[in-house]
VODREN-519843 format. One record per residue: residue in three letters; x, y, z of N, C-alpha, C in turn. Coordinates in Angstrom, 3 decimals. Layout:
N
<r resn="ALA" n_X="X" n_Y="Y" n_Z="Z" ca_X="X" ca_Y="Y" ca_Z="Z" c_X="X" c_Y="Y" c_Z="Z"/>
...
This chain:
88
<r resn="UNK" n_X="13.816" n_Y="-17.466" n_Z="9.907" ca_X="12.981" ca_Y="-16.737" ca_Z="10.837" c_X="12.333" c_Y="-15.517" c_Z="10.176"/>
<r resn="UNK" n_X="13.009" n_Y="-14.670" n_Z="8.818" ca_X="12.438" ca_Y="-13.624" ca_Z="8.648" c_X="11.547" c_Y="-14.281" c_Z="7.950"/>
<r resn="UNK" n_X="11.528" n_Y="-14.778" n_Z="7.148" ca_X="10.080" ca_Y="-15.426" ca_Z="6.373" c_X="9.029" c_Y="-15.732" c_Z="6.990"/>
<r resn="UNK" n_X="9.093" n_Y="-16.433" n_Z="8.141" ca_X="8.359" ca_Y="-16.876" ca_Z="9.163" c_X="7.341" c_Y="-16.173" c_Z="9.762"/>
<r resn="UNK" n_X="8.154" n_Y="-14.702" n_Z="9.753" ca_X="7.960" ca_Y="-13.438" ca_Z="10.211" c_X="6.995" c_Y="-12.478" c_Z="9.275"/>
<r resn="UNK" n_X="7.506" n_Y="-12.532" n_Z="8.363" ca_X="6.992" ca_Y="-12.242" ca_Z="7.061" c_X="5.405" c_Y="-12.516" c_Z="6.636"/>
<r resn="UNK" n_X="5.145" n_Y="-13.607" n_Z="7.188" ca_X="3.990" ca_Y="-14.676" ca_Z="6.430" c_X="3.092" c_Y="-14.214" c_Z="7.459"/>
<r resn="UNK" n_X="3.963" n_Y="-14.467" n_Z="8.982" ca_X="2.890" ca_Y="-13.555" ca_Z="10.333" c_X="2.271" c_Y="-12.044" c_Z="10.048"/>
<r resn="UNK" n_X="3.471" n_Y="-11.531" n_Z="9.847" ca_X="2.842" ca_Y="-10.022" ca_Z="9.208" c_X="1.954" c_Y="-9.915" c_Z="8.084"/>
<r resn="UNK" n_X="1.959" n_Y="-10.500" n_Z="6.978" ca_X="1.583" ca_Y="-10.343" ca_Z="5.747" c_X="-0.200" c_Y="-10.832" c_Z="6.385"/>
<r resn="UNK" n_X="-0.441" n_Y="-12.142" n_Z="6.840" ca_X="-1.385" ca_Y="-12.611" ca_Z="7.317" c_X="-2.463" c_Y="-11.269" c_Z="8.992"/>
<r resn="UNK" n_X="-1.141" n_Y="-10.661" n_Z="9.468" ca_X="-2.153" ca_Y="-9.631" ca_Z="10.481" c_X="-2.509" c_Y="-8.331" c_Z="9.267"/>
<r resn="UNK" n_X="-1.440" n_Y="-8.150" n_Z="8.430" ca_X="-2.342" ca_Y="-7.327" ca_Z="7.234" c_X="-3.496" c_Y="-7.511" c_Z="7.014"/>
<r resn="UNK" n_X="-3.596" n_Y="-8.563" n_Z="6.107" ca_X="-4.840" ca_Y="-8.857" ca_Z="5.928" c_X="-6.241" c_Y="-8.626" c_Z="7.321"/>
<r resn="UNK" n_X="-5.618" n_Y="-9.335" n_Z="8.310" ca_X="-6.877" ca_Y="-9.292" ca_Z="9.458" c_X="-7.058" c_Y="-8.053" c_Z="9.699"/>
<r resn="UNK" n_X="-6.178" n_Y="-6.787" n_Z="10.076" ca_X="-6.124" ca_Y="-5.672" ca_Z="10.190" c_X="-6.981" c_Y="-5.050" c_Z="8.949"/>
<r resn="UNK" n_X="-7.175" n_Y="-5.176" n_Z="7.854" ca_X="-7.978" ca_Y="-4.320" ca_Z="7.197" c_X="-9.473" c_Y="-5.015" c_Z="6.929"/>
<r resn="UNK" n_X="-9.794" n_Y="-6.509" n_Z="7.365" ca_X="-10.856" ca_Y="-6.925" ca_Z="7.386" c_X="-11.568" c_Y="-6.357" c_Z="8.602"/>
<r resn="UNK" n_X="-10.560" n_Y="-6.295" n_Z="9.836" ca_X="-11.143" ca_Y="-5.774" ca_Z="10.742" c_X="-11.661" c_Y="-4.164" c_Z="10.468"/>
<r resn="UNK" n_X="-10.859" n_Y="-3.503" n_Z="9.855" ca_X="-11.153" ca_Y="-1.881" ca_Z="9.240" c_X="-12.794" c_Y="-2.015" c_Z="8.856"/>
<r resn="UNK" n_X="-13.076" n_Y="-3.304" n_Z="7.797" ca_X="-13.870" ca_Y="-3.411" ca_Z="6.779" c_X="-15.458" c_Y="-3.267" c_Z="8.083"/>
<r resn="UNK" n_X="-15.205" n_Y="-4.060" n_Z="8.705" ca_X="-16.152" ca_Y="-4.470" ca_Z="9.581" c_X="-16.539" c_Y="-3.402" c_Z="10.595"/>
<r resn="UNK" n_X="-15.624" n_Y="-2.927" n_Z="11.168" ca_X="-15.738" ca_Y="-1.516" ca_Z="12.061" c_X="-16.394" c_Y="-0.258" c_Z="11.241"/>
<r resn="UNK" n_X="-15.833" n_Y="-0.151" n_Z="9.684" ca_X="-16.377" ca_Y="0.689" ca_Z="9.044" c_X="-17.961" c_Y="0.535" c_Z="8.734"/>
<r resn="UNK" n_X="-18.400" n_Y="-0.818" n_Z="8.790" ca_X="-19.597" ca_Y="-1.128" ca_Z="8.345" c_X="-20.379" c_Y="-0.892" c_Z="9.832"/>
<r resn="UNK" n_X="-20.186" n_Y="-1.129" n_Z="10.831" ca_X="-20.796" ca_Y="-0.937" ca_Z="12.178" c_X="-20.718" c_Y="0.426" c_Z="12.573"/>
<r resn="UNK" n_X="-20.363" n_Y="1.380" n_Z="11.917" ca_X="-20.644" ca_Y="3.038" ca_Z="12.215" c_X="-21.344" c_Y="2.985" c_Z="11.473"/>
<r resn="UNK" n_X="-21.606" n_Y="2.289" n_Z="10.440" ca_X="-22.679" ca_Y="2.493" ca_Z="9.934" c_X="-24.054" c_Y="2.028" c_Z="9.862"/>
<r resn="UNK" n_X="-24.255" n_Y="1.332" n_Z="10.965" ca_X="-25.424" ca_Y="0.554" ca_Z="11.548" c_X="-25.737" c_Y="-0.592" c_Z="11.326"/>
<r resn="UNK" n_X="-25.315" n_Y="-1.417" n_Z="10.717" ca_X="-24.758" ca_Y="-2.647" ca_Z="9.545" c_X="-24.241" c_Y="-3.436" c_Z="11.596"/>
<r resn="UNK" n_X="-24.714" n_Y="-4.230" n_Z="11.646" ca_X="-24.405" ca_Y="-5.152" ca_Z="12.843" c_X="-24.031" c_Y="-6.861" c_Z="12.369"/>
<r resn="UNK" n_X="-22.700" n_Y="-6.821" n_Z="12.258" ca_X="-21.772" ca_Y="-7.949" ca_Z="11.919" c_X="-20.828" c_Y="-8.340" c_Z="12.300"/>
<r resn="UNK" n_X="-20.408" n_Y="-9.401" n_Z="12.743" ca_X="-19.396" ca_Y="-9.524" ca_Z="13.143" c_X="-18.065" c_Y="-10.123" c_Z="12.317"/>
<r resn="UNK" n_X="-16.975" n_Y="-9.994" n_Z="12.502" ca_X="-15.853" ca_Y="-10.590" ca_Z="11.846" c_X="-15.825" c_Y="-11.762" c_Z="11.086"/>
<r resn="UNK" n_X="-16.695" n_Y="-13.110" n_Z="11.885" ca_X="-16.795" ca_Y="-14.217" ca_Z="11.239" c_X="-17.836" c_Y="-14.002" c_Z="10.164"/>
<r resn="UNK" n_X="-19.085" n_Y="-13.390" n_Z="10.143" ca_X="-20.247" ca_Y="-13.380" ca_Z="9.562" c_X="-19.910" c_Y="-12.446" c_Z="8.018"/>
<r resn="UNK" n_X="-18.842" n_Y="-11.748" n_Z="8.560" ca_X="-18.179" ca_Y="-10.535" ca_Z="7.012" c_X="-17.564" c_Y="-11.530" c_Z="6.368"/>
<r resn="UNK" n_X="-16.330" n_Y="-12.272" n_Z="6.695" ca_X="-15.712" ca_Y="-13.233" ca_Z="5.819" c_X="-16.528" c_Y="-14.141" c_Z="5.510"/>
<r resn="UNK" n_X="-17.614" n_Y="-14.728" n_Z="5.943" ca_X="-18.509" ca_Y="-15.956" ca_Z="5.306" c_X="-19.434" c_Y="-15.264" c_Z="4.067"/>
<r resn="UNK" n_X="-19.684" n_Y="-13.755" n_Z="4.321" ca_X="-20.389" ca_Y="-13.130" ca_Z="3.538" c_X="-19.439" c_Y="-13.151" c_Z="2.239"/>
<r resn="UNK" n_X="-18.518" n_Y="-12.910" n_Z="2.066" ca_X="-17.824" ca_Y="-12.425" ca_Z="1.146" c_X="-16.793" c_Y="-13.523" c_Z="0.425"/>
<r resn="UNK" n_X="-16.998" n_Y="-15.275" n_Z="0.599" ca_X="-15.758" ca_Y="-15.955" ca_Z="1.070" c_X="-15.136" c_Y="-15.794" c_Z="-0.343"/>
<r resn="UNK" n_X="-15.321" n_Y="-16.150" n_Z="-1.297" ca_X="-14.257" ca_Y="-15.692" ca_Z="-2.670" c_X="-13.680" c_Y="-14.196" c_Z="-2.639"/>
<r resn="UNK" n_X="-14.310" n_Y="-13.272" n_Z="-1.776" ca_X="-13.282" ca_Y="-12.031" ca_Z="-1.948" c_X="-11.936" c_Y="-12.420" c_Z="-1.297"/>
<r resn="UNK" n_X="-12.398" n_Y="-12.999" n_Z="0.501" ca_X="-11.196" ca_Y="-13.370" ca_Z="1.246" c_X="-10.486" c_Y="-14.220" c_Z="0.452"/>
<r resn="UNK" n_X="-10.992" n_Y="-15.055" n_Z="0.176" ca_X="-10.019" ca_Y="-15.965" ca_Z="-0.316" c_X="-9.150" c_Y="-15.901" c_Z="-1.481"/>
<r resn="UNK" n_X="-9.883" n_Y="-14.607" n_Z="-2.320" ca_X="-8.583" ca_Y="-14.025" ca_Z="-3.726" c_X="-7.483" c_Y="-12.865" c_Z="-2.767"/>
<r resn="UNK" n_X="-8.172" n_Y="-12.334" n_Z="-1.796" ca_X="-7.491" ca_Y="-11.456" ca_Z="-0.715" c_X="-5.980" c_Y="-11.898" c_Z="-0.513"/>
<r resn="UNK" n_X="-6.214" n_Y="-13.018" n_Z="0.519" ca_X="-5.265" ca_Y="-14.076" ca_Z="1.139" c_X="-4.406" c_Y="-14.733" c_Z="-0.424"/>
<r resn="UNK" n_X="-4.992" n_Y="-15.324" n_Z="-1.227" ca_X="-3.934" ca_Y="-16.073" ca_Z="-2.618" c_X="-3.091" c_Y="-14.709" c_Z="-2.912"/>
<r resn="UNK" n_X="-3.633" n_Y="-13.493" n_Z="-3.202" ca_X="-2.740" ca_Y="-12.200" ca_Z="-3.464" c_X="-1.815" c_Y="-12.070" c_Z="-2.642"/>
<r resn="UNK" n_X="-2.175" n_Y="-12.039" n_Z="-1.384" ca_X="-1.351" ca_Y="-12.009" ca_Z="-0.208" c_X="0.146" c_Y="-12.738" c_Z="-0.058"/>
<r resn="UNK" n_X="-0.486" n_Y="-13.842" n_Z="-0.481" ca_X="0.267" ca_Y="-15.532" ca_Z="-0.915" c_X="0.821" c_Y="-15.300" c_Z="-1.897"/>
<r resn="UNK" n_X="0.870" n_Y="-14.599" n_Z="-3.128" ca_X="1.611" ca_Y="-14.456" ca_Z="-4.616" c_X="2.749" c_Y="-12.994" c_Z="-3.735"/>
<r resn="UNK" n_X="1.809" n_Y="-12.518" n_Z="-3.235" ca_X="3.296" ca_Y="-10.953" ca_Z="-2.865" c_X="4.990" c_Y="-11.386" c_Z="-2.184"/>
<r resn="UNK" n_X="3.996" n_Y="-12.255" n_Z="-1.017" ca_X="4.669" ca_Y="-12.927" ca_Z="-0.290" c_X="5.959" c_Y="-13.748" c_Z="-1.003"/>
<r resn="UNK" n_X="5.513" n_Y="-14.532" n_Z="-1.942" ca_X="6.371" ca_Y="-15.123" ca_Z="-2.751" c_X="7.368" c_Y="-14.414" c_Z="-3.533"/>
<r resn="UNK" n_X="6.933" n_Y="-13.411" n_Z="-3.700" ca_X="8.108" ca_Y="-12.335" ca_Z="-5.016" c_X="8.715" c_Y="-11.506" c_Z="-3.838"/>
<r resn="UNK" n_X="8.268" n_Y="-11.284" n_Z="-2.615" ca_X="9.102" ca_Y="-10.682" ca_Z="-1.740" c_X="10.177" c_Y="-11.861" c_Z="-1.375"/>
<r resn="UNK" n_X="9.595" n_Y="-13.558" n_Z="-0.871" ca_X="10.798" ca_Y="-14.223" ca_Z="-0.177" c_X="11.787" c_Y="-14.127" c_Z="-1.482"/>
<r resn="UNK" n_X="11.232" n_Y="-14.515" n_Z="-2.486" ca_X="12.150" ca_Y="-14.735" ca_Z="-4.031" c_X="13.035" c_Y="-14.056" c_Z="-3.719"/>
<r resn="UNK" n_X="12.575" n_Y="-12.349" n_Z="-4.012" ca_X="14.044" ca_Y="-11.911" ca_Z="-3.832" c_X="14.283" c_Y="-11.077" c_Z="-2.928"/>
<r resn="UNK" n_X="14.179" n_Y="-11.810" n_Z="-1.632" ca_X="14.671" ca_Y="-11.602" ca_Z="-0.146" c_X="14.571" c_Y="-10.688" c_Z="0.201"/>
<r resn="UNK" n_X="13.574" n_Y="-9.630" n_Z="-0.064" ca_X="13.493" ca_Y="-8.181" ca_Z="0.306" c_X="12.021" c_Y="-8.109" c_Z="1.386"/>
<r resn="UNK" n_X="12.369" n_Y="-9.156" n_Z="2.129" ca_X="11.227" ca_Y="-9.763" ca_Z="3.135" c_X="11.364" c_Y="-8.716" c_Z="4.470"/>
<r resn="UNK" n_X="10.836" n_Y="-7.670" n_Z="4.903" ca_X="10.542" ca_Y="-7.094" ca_Z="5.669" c_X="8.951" c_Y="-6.986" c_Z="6.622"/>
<r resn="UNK" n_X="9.268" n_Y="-7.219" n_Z="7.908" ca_X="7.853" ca_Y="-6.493" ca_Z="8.839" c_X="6.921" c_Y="-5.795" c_Z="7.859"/>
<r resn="UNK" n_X="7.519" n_Y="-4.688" n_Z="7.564" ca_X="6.559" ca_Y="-3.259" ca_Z="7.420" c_X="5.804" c_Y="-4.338" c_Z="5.803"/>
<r resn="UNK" n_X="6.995" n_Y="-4.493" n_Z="5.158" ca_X="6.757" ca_Y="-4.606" ca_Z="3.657" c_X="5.686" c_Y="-5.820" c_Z="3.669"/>
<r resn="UNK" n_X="5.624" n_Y="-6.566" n_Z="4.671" ca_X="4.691" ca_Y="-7.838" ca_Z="4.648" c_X="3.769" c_Y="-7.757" c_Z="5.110"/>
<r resn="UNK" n_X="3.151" n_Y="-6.058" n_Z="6.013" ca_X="2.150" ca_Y="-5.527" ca_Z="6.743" c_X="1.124" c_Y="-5.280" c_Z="5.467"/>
<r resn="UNK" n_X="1.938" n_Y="-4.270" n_Z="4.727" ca_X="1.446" ca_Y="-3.907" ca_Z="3.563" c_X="1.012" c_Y="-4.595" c_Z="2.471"/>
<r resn="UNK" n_X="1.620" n_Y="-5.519" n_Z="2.293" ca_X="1.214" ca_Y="-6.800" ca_Z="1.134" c_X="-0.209" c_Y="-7.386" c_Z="2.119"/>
<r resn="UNK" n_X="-0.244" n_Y="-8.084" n_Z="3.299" ca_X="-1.240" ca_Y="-8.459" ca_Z="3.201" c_X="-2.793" c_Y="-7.414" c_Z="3.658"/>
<r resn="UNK" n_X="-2.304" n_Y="-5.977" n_Z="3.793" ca_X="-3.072" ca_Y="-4.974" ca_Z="4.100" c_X="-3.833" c_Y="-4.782" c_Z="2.581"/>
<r resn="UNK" n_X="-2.909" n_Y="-4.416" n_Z="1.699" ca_X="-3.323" ca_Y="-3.870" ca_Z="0.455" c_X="-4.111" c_Y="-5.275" c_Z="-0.602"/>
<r resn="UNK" n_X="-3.761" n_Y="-6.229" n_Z="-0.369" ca_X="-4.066" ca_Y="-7.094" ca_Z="-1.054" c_X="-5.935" c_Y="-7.381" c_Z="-0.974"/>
<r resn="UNK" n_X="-6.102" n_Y="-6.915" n_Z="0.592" ca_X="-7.285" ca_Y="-7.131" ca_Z="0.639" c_X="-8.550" c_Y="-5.788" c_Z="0.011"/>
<r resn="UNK" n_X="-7.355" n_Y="-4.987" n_Z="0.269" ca_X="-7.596" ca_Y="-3.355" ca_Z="0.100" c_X="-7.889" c_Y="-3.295" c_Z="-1.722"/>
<r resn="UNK" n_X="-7.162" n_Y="-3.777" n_Z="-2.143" ca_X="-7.371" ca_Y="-3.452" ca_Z="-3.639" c_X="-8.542" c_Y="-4.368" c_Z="-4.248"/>
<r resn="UNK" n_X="-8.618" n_Y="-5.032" n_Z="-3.680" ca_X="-9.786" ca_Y="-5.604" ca_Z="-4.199" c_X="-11.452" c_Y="-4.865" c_Z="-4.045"/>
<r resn="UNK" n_X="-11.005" n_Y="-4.495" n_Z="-3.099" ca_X="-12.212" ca_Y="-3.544" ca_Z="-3.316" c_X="-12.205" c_Y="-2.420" c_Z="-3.849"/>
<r resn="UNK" n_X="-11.088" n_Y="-1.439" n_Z="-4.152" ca_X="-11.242" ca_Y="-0.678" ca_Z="-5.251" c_X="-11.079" c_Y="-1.019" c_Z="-6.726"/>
<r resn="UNK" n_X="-10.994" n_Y="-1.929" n_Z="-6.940" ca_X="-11.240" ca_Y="-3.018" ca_Z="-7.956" c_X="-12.786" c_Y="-2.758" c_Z="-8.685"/>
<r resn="UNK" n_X="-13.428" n_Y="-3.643" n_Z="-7.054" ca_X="-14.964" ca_Y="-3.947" ca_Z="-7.392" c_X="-15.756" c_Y="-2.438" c_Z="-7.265"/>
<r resn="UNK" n_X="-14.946" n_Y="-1.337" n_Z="-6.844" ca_X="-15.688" ca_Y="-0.085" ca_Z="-6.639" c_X="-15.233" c_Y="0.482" c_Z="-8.498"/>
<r resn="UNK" n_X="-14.718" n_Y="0.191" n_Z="-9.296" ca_X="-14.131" ca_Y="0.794" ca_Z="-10.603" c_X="-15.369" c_Y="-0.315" c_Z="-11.438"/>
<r resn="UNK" n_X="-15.392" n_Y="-1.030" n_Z="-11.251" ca_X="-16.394" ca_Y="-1.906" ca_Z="-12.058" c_X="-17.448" c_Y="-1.873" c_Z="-12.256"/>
């Protein structure tokens, strides 16, 4: 069940900061919606989510599978990628 749990959290991470991504872009007059950002971008989401998917794995590995800790893996995973592409 905690894994289960884990993969749920790790996965609203991720949605939670795409949703950030999108809200941030609509204060800024930028009119998009949720589906139309991820189709825009689909190789970012999708290295987003595999990161997400590799954290996930070294957390079940060695069982240090927590809520918070699986919020953050799939929060940051999406998160670093763009300070990634902002250093480049």
């Amino acid at each position: 069940m905690t894994i289960l749990l884990g993969i749920f959290m790790a996965a609203m991470g991720h949605l939670i900061h795409l949703l950030k991504k999108v809200v941030e872009l609509r204060a800024s007059g930028v009119t998009i919606g949720l589906v139309e950002y991820v189709k825009g971008r689909p190789y970012r989401t999708l290295l987003g989510v595999a990161g997400s998917a590799a954290a996930m794995g070294y957390l079940i590995e060695s069982g240090d599978v927590t809520a918070m800790g699986a919020l953050a893996v799939g929060y940051m995973a999406d998160s670093g990628l763009g300070m990634l592409r902002r250093k480049s």
